[in-house]
C-alpha positions as CSV (number, residue, x, y, z in Angstrom):
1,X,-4.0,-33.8,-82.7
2,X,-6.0,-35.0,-85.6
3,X,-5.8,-38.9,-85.4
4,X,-9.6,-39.5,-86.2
5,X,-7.9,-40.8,-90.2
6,X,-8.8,-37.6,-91.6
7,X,-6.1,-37.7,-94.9
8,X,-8.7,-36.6,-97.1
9,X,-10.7,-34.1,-95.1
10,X,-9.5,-30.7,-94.5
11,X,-7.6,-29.2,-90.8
12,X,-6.6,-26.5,-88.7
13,X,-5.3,-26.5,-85.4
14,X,-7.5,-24.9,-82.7
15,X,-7.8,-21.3,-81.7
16,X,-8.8,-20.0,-78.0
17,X,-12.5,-19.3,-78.3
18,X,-13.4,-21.5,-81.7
19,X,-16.6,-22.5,-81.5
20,X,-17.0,-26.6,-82.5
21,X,-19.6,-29.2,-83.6
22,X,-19.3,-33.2,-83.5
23,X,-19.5,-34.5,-86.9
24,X,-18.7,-38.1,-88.6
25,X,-16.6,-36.7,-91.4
26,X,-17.5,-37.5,-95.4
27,X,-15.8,-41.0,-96.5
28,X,-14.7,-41.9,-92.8
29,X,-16.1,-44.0,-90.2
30,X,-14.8,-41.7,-87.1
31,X,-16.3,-38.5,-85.4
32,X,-14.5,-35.3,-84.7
33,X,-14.7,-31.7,-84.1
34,X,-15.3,-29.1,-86.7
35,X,-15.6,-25.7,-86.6
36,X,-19.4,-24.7,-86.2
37,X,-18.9,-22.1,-89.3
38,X,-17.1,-24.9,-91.8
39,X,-18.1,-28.0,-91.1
40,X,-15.9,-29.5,-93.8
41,X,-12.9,-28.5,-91.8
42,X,-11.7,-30.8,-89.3
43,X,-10.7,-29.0,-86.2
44,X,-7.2,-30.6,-84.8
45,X,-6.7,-30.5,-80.6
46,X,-3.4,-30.2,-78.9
47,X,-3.3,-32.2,-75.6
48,X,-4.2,-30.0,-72.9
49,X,-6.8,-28.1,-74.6
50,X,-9.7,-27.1,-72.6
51,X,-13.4,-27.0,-73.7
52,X,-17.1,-26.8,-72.7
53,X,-20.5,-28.0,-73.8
54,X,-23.2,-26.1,-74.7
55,X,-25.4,-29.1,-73.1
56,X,-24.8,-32.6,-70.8
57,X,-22.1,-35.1,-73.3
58,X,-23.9,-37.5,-75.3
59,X,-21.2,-41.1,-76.2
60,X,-21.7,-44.3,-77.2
61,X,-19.0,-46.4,-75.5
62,X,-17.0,-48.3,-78.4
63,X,-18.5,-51.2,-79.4
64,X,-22.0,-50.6,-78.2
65,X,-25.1,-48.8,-79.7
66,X,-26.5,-47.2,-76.1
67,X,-25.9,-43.6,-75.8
68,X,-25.0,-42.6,-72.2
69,X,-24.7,-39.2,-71.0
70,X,-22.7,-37.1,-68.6
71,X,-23.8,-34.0,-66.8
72,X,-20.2,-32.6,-66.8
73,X,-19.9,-30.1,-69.9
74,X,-16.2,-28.9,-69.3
75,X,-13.5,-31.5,-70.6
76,X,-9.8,-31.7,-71.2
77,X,-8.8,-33.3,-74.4
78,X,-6.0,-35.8,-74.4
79,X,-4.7,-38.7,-76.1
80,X,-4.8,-42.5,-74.7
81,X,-3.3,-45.5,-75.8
82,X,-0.5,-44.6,-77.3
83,X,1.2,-47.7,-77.5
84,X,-1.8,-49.1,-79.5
85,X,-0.9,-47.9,-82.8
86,X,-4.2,-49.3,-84.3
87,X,-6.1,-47.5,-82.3
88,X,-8.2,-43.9,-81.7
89,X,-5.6,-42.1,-79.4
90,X,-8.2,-38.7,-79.1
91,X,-10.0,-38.7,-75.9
92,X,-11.6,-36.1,-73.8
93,X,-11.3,-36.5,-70.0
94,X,-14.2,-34.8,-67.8
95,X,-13.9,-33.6,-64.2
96,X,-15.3,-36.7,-62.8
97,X,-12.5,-38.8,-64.4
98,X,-14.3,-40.4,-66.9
99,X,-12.3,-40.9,-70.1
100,X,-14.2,-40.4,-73.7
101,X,-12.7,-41.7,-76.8
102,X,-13.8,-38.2,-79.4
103,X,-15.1,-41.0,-82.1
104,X,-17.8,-42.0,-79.7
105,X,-19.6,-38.6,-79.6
106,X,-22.8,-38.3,-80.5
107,X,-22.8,-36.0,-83.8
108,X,-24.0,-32.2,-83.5
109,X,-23.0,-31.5,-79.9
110,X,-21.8,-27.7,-79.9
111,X,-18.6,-26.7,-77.6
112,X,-16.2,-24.0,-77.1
113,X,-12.3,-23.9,-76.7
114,X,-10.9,-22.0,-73.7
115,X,-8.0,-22.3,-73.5
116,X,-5.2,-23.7,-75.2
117,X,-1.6,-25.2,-73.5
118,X,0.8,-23.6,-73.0
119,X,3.9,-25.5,-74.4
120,X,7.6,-25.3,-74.6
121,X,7.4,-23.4,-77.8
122,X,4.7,-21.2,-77.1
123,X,6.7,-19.5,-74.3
124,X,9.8,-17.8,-74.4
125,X,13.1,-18.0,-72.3
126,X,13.8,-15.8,-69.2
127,X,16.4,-13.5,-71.4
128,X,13.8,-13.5,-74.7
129,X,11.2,-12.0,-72.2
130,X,14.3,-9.7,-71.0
131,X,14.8,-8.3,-74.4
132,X,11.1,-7.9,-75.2
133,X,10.7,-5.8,-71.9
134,X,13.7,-3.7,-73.1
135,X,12.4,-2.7,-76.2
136,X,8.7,-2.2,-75.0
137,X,7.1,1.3,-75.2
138,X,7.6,2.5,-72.0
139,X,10.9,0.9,-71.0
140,X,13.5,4.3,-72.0
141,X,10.9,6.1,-69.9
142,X,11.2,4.0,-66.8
143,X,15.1,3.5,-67.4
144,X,15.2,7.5,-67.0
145,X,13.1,8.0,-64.0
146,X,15.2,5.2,-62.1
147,X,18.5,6.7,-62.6
């Protein structure tokens, strides 16, 4: 998701393997991802999304000026506070269990996606897979050998 108030900046959604930057983003007051290539374009998260750190996390914690760091450079991004409509909902949770709100990273940390979720309607039904099966190359051959 892309809840950093981005209206007037450009998105996509994330790809497996995109390569990512922290940026504040031109005429907002919140940090985000963008893609390391176009750092104009906001880069937009699902829940779930997994990613890792070139180097240790650099934060502030809202509402303070002290950067703090953690050695942990794989995350999971996820969204908090849901129920607090006024609020940043984008977070990244590290192994440790330490939650991080993505407007409190430092700017021009570098990171990589590895994997996406998988959702509902990413994966298709038992009899969809059926069907694919069927018609993949391959499948009249083995249908002949087993009779």
């Amino acid at each position: 998701m892309c809840d950093y108030s981005l209206h007037d900046v450009s998105s996509r959604p994330a790809r497996a393997g995109d390569r990512l930057v922290t940026l504040g983003f031109s005429g907002t007051i919140t940090h985000g991802f963008a893609a390391a290539d176009q750092c104009h374009v906001a880069v937009c998260l699902q829940p779930g999304t997994e990613l890792t750190f070139d180097d240790e996390v650099r934060f502030a914690p809202y509402g303070t000026l002290e950067i703090e760091t953690l050695p942990e450079r794989a995350a999971r991004f996820r969204q908090i506070n849901l129920d607090q409509p006024m609020m940043h909902h984008d977070a990244l949770e590290f192994p440790g269990g330490r939650i991080v709100l993505v407007t409190s990273l430092c700017e021009h940390q570098h990171a990589t996606v590895l994997q996406l979720p998988v959702t509902a309607d990413w994966v298709p039904s038992g009899a969809a897979m059926l069907d694919d099966l069927a018609r993949s190359p391959g499948a009249e051959l083995a249908a002949r050998t087993s009779e």
